[in-house]
ChimeraX commands (.cxc) that place a marker at each C-alpha (Angstrom):
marker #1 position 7.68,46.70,5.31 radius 0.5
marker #1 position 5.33,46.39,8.70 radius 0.5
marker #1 position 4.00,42.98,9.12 radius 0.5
marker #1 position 0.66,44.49,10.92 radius 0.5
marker #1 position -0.36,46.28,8.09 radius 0.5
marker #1 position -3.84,45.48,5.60 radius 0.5
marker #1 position -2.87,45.44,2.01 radius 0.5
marker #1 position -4.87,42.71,1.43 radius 0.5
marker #1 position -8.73,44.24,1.66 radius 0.5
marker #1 position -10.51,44.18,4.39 radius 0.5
marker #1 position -10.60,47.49,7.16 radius 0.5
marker #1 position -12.06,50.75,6.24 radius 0.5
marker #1 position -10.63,51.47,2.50 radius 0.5
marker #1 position -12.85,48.38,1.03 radius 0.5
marker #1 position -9.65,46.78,-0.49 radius 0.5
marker #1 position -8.30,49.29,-2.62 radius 0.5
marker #1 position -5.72,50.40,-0.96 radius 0.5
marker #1 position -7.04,53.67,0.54 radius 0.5
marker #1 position -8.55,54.38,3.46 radius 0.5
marker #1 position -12.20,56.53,3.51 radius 0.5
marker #1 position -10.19,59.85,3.73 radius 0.5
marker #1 position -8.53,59.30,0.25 radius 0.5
marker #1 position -4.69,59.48,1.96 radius 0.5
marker #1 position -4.12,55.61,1.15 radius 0.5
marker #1 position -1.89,53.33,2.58 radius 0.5
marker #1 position 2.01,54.55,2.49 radius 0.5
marker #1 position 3.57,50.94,2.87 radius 0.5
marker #1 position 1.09,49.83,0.04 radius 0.5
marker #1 position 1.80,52.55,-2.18 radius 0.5
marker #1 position 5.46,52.57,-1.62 radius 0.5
marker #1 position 5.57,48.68,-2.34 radius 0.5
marker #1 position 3.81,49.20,-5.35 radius 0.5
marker #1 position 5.99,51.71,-6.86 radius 0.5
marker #1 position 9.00,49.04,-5.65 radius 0.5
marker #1 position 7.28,46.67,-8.29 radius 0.5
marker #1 position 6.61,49.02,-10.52 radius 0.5
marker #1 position 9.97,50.34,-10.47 radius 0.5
marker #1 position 11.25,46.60,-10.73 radius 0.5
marker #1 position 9.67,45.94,-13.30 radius 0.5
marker #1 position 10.86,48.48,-15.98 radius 0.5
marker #1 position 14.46,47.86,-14.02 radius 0.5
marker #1 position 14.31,44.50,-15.20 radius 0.5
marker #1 position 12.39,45.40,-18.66 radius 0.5
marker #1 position 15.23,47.49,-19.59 radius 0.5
marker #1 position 18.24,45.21,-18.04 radius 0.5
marker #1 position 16.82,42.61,-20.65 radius 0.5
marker #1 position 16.76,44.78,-23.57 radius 0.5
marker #1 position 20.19,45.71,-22.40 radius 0.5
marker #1 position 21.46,42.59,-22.40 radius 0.5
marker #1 position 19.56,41.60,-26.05 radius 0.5
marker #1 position 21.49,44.63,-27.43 radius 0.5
marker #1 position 24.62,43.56,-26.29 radius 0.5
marker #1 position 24.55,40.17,-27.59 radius 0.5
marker #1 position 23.08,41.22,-31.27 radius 0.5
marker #1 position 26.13,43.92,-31.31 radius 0.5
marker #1 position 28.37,41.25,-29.65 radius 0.5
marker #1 position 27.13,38.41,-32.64 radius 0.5
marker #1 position 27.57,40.87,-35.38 radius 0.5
marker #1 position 31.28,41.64,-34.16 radius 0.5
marker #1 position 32.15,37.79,-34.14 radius 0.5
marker #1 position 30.58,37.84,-37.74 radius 0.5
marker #1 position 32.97,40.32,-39.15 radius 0.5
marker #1 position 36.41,39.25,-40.62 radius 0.5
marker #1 position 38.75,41.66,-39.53 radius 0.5
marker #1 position 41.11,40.26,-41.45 radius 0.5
marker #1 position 39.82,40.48,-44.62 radius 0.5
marker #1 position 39.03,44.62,-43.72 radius 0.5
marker #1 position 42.43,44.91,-43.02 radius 0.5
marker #1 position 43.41,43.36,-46.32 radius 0.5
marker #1 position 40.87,45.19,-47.94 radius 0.5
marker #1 position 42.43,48.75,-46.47 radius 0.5
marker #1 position 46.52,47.88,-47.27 radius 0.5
marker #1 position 45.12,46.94,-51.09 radius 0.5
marker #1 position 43.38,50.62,-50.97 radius 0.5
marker #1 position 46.23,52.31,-49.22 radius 0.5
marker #1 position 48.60,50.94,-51.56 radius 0.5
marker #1 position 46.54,51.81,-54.86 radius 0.5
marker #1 position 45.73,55.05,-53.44 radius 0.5
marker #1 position 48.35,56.84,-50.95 radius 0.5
marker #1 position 47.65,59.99,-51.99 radius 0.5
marker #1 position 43.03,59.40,-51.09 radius 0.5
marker #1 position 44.22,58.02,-48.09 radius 0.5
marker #1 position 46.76,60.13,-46.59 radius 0.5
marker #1 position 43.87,62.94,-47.43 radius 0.5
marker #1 position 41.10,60.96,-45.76 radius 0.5
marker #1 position 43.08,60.45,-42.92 radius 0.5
marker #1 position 44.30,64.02,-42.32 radius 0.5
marker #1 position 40.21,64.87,-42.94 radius 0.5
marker #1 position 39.59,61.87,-40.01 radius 0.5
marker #1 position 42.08,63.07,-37.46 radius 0.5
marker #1 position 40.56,66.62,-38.24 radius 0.5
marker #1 position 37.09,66.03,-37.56 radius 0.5
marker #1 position 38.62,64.01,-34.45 radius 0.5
marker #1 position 40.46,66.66,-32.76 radius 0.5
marker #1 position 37.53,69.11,-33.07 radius 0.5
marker #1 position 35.24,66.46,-31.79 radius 0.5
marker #1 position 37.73,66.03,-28.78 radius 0.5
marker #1 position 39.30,69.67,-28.38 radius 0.5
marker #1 position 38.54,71.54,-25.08 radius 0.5
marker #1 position 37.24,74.98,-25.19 radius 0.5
marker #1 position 39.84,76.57,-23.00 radius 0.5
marker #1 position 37.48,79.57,-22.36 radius 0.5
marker #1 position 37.07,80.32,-18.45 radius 0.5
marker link #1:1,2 radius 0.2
marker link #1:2,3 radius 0.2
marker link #1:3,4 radius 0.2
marker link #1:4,5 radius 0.2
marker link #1:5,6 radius 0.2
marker link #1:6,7 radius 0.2
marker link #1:7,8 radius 0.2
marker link #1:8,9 radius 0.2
marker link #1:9,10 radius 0.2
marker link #1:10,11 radius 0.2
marker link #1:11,12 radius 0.2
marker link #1:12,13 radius 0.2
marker link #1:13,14 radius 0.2
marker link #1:14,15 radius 0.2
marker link #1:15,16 radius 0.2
marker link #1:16,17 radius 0.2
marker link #1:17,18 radius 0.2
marker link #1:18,19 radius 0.2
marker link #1:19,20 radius 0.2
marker link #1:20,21 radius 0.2
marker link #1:21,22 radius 0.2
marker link #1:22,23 radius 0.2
marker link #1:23,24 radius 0.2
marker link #1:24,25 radius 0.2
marker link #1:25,26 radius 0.2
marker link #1:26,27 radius 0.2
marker link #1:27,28 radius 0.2
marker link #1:28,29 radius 0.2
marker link #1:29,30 radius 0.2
marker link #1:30,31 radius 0.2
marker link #1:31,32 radius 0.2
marker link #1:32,33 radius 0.2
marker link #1:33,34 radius 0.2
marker link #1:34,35 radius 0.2
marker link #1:35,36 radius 0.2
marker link #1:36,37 radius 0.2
marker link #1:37,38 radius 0.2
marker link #1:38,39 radius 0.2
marker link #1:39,40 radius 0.2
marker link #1:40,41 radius 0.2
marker link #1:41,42 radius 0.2
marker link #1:42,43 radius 0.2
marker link #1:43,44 radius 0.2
marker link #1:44,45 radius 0.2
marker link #1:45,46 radius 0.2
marker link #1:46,47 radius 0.2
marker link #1:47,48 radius 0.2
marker link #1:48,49 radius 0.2
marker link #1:49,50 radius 0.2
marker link #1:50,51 radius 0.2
marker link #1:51,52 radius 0.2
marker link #1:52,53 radius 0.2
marker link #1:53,54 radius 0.2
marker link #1:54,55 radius 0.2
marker link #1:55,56 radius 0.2
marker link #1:56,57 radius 0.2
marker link #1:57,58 radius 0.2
marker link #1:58,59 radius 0.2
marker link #1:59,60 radius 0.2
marker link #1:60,61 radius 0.2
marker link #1:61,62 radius 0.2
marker link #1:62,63 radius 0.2
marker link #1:63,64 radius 0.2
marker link #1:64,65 radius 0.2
marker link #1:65,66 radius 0.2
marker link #1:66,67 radius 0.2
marker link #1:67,68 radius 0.2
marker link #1:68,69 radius 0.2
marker link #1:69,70 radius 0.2
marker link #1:70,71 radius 0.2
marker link #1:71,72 radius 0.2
marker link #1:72,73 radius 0.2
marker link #1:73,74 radius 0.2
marker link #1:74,75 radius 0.2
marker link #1:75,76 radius 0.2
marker link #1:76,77 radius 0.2
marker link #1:77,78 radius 0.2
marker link #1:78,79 radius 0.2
marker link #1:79,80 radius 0.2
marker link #1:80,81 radius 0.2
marker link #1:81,82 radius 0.2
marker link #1:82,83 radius 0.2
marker link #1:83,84 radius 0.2
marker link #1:84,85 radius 0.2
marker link #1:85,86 radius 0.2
marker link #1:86,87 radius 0.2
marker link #1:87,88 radius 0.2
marker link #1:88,89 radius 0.2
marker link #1:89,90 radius 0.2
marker link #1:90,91 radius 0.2
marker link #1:91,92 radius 0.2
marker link #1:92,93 radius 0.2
marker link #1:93,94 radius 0.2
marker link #1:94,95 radius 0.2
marker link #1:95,96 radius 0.2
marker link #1:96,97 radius 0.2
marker link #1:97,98 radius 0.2
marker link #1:98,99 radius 0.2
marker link #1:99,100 radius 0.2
marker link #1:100,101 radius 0.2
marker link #1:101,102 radius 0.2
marker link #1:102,103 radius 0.2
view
């Protein structure tokens, strides 16, 4: 940014930032934007980061272990639920994933 300029008051725009003719100062404006622009780059960096950690703590809390338990017991009770519900998962995936080969 130019040393030499105002932003401070003072000069013909009475210390608002514009000058009589209602252009206003380019560095000023610019530099608040830059702050402005800072600002909600930082606001949403920290909500960012909060989300990360809560999904982060909630991982640590689950016990993958036990789920996995949990799923043999079913599969083993069950084969014939779960070879469906697979079949319906891997489905659903391979439409979710397919290409439309249409050029």
């Amino acid at each position: 940014m130019d040393e030499t300029t105002n932003t401070t008051g003072g000069g013909t725009d009475g210390g608002t930032g514009y000058d009589e003719a209602g252009g206003g100062d380019a560095s000023s404006r610019f530099g608040r934007a830059k702050d402005y622009a800072g600002e909600k780059y930082r606001a949403a960096s920290d909500a960012m980061r909060d989300g990360y950690n809560n999904v982060r703590e909630r991982v640590d809390d689950v016990d993958f272990a036990g789920i996995t338990e949990n799923v043999r017991t079913y599969v083993k009770s069950n084969p014939g639920k779960a070879l469906l519900i697979s079949v319906g998962v891997g489905f659903l995936v391979g439409l979710l994933l397919r290409r439309d080969d249409e050029d």
